[in-house]
C-alpha positions, 0 to 999 in steps of 0.5 A: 331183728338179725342177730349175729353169731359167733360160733368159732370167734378168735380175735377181732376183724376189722370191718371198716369205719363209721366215721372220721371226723376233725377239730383244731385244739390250741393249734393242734389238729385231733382226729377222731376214728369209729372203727367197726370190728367183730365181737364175740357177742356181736360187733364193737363199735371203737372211739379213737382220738388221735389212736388213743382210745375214748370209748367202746361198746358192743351191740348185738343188731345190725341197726343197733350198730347203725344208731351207735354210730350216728349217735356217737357222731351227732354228739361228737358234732355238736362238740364243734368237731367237722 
């Protein structure tokens, strides 16, 4: 298992998205972002809805990002957002 560390760790760095997904709610359209950005444990994995932030976690593994990721999404998923 690869485990990052973060010697000279000053603020967050964006790294991209895991996943962007959509669901009308009484006629209004809500989008939900996973953002990926550094940690100075590791990476953080971000939830927005419609920028408002739902949730965070940090996780020390390249695949425990992997699996934070498609567990956030099937939940999200089966809350009938698309």
């Amino acid at each position: 298992m690869s485990v990052l560390q973060r010697d000279h760790w000053t603020e967050p760095a964006h790294l991209g998205e895991g996943f962007r997904l959509h669901k009308d709610r009484c006629g209004r359209q809500l989008e939900a972002i996973c953002h990926l950005q550094t940690h100075p444990l590791g990476w953080e994995r971000v939830l927005t809805i419609n920028a408002s932030l739902q949730r965070s976690e940090v996780v020390r593994s390249q695949d425990a990002v992997l699996d934070l990721t498609e567990g956030w999404k099937a939940a999200l998923i089966e809350k009938g957002w698309r």
